[in-house]
Backbone as a printed PyTorch tensor [residue, N CA C, xyz], in Angstrom:
tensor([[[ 20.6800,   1.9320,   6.1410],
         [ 20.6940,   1.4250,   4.7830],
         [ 21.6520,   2.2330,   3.9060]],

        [[ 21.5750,   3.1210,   4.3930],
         [ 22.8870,   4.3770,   3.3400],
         [ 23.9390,   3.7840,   3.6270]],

        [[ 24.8410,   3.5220,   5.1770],
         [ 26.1110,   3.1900,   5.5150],
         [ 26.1590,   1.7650,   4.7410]],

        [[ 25.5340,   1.0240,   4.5500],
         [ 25.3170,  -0.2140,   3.8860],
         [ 25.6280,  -0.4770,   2.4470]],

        [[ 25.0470,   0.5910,   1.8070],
         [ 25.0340,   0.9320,   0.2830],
         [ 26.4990,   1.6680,  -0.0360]],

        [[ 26.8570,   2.0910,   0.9680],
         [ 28.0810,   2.8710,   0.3920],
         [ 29.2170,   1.7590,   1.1340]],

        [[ 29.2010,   0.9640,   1.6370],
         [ 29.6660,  -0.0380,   1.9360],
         [ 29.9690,  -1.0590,   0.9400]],

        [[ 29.0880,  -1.5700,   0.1820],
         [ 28.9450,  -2.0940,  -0.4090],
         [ 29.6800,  -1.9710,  -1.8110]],

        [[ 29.0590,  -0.3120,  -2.1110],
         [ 30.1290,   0.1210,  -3.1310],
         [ 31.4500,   0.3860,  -3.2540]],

        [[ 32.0390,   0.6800,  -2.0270],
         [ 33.1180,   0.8700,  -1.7380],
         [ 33.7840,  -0.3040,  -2.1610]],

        [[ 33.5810,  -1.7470,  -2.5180],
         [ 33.7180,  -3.3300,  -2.8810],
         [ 34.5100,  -2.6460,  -3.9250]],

        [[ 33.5880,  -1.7310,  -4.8500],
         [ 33.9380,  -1.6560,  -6.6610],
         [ 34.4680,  -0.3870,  -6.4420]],

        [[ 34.7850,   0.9860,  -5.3770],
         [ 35.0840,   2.0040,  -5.8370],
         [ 35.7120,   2.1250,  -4.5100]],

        [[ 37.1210,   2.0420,  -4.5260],
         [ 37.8040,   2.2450,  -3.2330],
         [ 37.5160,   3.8730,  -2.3990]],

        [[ 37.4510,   5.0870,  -3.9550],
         [ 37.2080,   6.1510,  -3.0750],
         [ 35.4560,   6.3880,  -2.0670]],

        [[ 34.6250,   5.2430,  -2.1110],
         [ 33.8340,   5.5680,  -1.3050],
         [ 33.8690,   4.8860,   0.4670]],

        [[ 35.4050,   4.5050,  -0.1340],
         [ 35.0170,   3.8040,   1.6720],
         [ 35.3880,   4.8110,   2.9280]],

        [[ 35.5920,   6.2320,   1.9070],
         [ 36.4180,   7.5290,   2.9230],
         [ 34.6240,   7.8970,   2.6300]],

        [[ 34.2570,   8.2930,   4.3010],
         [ 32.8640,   9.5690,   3.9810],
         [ 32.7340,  10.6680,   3.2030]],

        [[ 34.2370,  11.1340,   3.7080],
         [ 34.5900,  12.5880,   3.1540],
         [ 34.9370,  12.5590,   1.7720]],

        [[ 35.5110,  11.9390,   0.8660],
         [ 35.1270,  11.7270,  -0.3470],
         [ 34.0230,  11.0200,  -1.3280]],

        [[ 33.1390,  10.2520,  -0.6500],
         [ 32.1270,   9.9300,  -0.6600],
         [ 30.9190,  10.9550,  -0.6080]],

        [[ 30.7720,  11.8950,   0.4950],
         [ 30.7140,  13.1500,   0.8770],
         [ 30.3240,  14.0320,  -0.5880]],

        [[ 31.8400,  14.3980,  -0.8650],
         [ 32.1760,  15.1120,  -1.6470],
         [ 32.0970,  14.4680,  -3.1710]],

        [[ 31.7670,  13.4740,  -3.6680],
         [ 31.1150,  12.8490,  -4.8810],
         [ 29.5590,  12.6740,  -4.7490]],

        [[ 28.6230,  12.9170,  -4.0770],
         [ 27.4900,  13.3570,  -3.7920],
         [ 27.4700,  14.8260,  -3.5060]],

        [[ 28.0490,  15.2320,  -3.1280],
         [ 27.7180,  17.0680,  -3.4910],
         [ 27.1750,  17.4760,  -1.9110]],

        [[ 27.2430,  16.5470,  -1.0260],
         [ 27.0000,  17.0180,   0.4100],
         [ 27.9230,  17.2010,   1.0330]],

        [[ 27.9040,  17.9210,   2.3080],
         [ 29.0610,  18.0180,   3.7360],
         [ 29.0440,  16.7660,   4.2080]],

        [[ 30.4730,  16.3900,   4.2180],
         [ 30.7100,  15.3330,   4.9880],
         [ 29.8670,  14.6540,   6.8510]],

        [[ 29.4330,  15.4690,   7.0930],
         [ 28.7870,  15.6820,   8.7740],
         [ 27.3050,  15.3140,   8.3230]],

        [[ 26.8950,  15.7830,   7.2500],
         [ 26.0640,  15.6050,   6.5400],
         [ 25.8150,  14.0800,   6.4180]],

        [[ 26.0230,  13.8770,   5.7270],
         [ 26.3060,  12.3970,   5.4750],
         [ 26.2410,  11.2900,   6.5330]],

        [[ 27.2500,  11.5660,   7.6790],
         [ 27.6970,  10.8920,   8.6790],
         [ 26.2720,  10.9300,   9.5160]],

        [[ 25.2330,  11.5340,   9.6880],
         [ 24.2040,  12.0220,  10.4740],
         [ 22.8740,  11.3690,   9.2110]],

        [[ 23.1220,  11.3360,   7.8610],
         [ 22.1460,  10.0920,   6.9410],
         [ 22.3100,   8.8680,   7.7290]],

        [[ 23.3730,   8.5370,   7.3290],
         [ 24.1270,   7.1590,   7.9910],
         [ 24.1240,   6.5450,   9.0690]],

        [[ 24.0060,   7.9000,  10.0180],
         [ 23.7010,   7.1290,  11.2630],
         [ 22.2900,   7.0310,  11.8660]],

        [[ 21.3010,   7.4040,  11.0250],
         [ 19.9780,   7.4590,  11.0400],
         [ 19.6750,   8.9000,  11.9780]],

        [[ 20.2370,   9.8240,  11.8570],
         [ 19.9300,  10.7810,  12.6190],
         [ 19.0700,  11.7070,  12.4100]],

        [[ 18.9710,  11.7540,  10.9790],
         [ 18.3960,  12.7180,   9.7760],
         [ 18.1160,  12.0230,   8.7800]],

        [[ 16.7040,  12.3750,   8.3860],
         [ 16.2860,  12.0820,   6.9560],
         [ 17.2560,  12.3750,   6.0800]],

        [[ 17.1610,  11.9730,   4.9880],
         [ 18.1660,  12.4980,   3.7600],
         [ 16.5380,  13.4110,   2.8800]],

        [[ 17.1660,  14.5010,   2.0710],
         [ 16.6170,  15.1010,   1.0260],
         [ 16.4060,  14.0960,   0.2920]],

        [[ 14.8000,  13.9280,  -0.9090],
         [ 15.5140,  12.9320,  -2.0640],
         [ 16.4560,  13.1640,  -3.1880]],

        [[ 16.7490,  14.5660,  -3.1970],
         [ 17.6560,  14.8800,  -3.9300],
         [ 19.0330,  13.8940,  -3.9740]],

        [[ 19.2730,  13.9600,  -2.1690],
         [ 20.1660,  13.6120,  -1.6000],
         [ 20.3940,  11.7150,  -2.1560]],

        [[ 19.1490,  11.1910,  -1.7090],
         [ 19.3650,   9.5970,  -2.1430],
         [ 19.1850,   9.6350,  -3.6010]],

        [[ 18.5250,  10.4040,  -4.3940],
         [ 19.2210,  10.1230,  -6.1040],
         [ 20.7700,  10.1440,  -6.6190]],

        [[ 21.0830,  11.2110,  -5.4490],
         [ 22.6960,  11.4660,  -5.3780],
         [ 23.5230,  10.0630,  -4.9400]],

        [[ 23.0160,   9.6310,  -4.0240],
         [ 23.8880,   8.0730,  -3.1560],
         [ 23.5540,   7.2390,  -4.1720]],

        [[ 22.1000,   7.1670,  -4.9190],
         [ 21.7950,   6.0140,  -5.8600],
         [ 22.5450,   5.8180,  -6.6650]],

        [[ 23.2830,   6.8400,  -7.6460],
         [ 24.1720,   7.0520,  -8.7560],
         [ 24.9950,   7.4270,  -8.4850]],

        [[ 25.8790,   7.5560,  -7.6270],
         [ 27.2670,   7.3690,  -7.1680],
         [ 27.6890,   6.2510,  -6.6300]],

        [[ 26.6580,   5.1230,  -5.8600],
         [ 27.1120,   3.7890,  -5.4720],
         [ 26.4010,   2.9270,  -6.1010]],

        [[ 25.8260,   2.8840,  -7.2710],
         [ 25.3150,   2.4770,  -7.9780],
         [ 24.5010,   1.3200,  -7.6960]],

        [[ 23.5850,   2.3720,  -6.6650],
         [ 22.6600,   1.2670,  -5.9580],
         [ 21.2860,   1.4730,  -6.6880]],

        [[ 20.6420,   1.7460,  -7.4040],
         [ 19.0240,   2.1910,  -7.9090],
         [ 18.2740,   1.7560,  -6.7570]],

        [[ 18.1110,   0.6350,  -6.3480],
         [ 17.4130,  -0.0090,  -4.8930],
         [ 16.9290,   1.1130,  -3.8610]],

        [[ 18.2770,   1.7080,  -4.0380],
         [ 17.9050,   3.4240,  -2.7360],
         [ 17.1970,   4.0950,  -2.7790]],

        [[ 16.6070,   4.0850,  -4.1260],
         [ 15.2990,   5.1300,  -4.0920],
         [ 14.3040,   4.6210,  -3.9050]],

        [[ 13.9350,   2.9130,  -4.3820],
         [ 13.1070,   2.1670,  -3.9990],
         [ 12.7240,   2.0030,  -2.6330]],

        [[ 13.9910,   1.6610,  -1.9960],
         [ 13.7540,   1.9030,  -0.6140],
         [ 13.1320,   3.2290,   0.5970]],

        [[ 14.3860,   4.1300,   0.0500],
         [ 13.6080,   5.4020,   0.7630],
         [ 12.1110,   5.4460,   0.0590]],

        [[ 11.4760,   5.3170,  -0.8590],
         [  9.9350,   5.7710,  -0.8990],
         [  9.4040,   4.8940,  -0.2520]],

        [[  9.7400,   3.8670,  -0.2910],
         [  9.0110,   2.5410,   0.4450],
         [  8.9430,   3.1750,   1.9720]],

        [[ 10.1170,   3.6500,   2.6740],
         [ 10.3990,   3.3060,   3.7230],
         [ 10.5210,   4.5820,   4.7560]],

        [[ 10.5590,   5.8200,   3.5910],
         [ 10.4350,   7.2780,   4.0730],
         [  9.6260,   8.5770,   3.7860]],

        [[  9.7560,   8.3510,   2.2050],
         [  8.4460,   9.4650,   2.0470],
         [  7.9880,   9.4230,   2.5750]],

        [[  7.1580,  10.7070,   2.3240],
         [  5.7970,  10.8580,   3.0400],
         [  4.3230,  10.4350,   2.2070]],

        [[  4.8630,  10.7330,   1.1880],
         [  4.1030,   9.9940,   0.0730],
         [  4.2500,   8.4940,  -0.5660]],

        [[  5.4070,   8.1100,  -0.5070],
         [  5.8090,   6.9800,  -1.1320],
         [  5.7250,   5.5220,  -0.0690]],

        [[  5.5980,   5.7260,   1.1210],
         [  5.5360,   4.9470,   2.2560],
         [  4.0360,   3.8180,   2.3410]],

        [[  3.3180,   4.8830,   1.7970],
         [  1.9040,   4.3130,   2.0100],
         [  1.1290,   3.7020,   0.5530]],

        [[  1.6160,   3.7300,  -0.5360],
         [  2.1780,   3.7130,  -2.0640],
         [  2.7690,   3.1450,  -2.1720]],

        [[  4.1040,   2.8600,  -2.4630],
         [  5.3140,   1.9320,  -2.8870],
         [  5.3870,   0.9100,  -1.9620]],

        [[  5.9100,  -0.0800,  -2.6780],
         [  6.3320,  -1.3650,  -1.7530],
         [  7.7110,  -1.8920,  -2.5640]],

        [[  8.4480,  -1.9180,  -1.5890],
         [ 10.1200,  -2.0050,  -1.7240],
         [ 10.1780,  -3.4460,  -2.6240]],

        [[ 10.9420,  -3.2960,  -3.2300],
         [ 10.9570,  -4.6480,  -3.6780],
         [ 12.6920,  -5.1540,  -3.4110]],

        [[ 12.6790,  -6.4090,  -3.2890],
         [ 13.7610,  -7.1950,  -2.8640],
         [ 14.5910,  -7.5660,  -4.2900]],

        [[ 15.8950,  -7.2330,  -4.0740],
         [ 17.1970,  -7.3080,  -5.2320],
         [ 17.2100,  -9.0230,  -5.2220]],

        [[ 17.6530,  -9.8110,  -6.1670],
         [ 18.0620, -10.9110,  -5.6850],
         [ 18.6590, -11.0380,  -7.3860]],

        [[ 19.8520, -12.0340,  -7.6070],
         [ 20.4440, -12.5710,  -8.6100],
         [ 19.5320, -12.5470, -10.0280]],

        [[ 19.4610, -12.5340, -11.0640],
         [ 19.1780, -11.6990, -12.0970],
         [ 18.0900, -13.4920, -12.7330]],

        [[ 19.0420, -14.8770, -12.1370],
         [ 18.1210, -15.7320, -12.3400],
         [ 16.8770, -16.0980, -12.0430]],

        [[ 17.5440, -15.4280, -10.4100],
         [ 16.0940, -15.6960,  -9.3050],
         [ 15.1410, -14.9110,  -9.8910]],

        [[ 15.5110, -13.6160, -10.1130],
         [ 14.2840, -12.4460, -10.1060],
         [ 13.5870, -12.7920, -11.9690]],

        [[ 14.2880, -13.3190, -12.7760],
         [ 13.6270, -14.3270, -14.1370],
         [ 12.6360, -14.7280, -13.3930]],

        [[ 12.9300, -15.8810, -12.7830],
         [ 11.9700, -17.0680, -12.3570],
         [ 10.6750, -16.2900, -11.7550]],

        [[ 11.0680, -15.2150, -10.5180],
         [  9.9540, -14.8020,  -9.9300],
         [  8.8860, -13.9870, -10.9780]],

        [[  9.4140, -13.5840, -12.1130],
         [  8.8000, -12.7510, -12.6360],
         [  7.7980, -13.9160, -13.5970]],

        [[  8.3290, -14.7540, -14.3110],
         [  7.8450, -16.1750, -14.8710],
         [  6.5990, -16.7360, -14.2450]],

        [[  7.5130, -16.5600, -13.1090],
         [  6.1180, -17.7140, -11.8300],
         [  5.0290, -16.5130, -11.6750]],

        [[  5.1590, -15.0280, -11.6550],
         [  4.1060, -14.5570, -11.7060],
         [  3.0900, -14.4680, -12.3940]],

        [[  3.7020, -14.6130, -13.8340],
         [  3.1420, -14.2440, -15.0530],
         [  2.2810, -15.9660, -15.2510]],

        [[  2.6040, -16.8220, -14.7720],
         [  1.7250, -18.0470, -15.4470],
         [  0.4900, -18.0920, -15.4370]],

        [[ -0.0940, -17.4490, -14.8380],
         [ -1.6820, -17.3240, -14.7140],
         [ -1.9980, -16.4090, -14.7240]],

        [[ -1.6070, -15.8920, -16.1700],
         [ -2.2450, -14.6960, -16.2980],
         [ -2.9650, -14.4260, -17.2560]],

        [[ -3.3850, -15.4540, -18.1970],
         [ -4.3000, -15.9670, -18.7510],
         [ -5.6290, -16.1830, -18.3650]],

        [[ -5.8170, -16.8050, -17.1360],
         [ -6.5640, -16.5090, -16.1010],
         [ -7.1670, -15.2720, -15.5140]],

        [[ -5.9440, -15.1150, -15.3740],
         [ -6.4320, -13.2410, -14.8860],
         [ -7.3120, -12.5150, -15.9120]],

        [[ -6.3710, -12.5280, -16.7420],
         [ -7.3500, -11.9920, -18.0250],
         [ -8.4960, -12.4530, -18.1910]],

        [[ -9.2320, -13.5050, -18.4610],
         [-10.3500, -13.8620, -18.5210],
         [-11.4170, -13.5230, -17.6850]],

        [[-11.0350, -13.5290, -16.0550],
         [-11.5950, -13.4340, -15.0320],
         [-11.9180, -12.3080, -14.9860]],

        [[-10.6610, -11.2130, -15.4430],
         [-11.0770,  -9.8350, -15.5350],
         [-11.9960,  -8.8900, -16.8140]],

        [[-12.2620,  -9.7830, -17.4990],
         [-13.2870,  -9.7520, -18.3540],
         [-14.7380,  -9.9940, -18.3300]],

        [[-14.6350, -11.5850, -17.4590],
         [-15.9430, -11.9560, -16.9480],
         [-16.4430, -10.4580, -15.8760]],

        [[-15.6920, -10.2990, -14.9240],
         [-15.8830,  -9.0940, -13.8470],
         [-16.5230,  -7.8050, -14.6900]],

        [[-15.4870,  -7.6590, -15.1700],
         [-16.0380,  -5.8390, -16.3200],
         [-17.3740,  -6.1000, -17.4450]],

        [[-17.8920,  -7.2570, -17.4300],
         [-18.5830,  -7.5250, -18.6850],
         [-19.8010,  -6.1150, -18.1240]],

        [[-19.8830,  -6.3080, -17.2550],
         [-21.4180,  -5.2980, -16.9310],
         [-20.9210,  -4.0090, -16.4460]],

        [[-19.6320,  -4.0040, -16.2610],
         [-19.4390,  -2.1000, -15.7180],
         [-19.5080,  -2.1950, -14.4630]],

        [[-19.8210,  -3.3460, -13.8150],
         [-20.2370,  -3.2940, -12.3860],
         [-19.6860,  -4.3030, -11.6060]],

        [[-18.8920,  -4.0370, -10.3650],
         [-18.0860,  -5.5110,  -9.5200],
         [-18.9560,  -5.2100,  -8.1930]],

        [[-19.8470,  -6.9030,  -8.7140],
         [-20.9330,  -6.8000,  -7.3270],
         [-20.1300,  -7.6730,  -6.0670]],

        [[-21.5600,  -7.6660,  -5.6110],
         [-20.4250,  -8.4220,  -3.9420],
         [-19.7290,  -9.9450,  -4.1970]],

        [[-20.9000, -10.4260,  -4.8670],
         [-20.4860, -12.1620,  -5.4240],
         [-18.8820, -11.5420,  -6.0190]],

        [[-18.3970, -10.4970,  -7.1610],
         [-17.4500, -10.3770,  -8.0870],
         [-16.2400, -10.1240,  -6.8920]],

        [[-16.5980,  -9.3470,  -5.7690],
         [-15.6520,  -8.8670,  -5.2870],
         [-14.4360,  -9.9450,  -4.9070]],

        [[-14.6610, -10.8430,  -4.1090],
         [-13.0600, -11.6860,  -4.2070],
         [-12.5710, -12.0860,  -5.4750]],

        [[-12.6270, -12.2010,  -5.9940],
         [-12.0150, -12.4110,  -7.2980],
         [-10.9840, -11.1370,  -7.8940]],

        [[-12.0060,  -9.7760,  -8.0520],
         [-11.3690,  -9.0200,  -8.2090],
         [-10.0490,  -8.8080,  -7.1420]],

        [[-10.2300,  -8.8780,  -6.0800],
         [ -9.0110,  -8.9480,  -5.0600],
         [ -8.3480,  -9.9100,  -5.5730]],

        [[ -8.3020, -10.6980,  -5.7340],
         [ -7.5760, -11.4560,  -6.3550],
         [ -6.7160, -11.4900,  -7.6980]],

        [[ -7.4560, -10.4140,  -8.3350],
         [ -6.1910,  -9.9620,  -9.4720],
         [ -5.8660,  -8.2120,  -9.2270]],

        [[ -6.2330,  -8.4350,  -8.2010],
         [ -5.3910,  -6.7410,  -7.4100],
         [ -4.4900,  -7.5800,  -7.3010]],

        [[ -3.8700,  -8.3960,  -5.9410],
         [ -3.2400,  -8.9440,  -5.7350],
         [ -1.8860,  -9.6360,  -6.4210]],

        [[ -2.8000, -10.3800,  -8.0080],
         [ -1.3310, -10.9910,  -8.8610],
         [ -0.7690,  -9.8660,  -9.6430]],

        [[ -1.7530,  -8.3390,  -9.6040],
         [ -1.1760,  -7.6420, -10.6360],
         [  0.0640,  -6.7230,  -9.3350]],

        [[ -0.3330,  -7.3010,  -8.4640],
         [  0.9060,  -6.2710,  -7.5440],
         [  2.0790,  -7.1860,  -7.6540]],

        [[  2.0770,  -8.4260,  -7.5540],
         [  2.9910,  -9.1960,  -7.6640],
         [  3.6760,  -9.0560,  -8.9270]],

        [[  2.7940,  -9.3220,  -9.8360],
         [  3.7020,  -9.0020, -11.0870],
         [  4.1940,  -7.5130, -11.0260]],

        [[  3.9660,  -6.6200, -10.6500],
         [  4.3870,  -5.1590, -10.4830],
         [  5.8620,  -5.2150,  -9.7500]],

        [[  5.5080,  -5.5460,  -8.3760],
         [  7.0700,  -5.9870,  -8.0180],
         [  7.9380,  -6.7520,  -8.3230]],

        [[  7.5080,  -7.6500,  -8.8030],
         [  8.3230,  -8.8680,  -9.9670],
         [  9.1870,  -7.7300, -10.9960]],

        [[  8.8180,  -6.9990, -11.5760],
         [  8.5860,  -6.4240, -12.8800],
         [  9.7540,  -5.3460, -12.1440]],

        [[  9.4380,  -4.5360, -11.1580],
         [ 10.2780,  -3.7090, -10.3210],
         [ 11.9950,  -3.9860, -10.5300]],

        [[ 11.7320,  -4.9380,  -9.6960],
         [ 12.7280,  -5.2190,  -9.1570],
         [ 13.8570,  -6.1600, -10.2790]],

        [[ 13.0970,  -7.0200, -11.1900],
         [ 14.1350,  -7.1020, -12.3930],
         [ 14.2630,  -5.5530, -13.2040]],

        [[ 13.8210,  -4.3420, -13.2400],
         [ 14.0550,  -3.4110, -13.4240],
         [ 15.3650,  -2.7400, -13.2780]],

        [[ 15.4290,  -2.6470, -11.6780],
         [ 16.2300,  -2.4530, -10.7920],
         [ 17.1370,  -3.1530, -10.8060]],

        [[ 16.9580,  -4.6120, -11.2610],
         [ 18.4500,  -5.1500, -11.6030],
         [ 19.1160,  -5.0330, -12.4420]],

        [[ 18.6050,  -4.5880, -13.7870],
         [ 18.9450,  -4.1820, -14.6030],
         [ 19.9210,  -3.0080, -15.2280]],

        [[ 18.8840,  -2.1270, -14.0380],
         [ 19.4210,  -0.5720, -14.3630],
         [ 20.9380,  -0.8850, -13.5520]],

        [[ 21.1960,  -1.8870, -12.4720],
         [ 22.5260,  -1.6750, -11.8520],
         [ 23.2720,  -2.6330, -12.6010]],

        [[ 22.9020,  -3.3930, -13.2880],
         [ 23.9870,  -4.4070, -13.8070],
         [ 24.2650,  -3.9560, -15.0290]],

        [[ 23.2540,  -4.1790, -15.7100],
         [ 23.5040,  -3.5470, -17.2110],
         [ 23.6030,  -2.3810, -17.6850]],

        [[ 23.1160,  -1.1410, -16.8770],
         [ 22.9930,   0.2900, -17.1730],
         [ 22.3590,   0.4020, -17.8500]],

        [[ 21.0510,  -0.3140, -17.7500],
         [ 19.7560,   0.3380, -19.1250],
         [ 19.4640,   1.5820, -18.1830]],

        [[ 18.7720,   2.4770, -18.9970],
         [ 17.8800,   3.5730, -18.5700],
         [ 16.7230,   3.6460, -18.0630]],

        [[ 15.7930,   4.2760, -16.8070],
         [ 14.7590,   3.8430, -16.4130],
         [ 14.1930,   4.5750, -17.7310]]])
């Protein structure tokens, strides 16, 4: 996924399609790098905040926690980049019933207590609130690379 990302950037920044200057605009040894890339070695996360903001991927950090921490693996769930319309819509289509949610999650809390009858339900707005979470993510993430807002 690193050789990919710096691939990619290399589209908009000719000096990353050399390792060794690529390398050397991340602040690592070139061998270094070549051994991320080829899946040989974990990267530091130092290291992928470094690739994130030099190939101006934000996604990379999403990914490595998703996909490497040790903490973030079992926690995070990667969310998927897609065109700035698509990821509108997905976030839209999440949010429509959430009116619902709300209510439901009111009826549930009225007593302090989610009995067995309450329990699917409550799974059930575990569930749309993760969706909207990654919805929410990932137009984030599109953001921060297209527009340069700030996380």
């Amino acid at each position: 996924m690193y050789y990919l990302a710096r691939s990619e950037a290399a589209q908009n920044n000719p000096d990353l399609s050399s390792r060794e200057k690529a390398a050397e605009l991340i602040g690592i040894d070139r061998t270094r790098l070549a051994r991320i890339e080829l899946d040989t070695i974990l990267p530091y996360p130092e290291e992928v905040k470094a690739m994130a903001e030099v190939y101006n991927t934000p996604e990379l950090c999403n990914s490595y926690c998703a996909r490497e921490c040790p903490l973030g693996k079992n926690t995070v769930k990667e969310v998927q980049m897609d065109d700035f319309d698509r990821l509108s819509l997905k976030v839209l289509g999440s949010l429509k019933d959430i009116d619902s949610l709300r209510m439901s999650l009111i009826a549930i809390s009225e007593d302090g207590v989610i009995d067995e009858a309450e329990r699917p339900a409550f799974q059930k707005i575990l569930e749309s609130l993760e969706k909207i979470s990654n919805n929410a993510n990932a137009l984030k993430l599109w953001a921060i690379k297209n527009i340069h807002i700030r996380e």
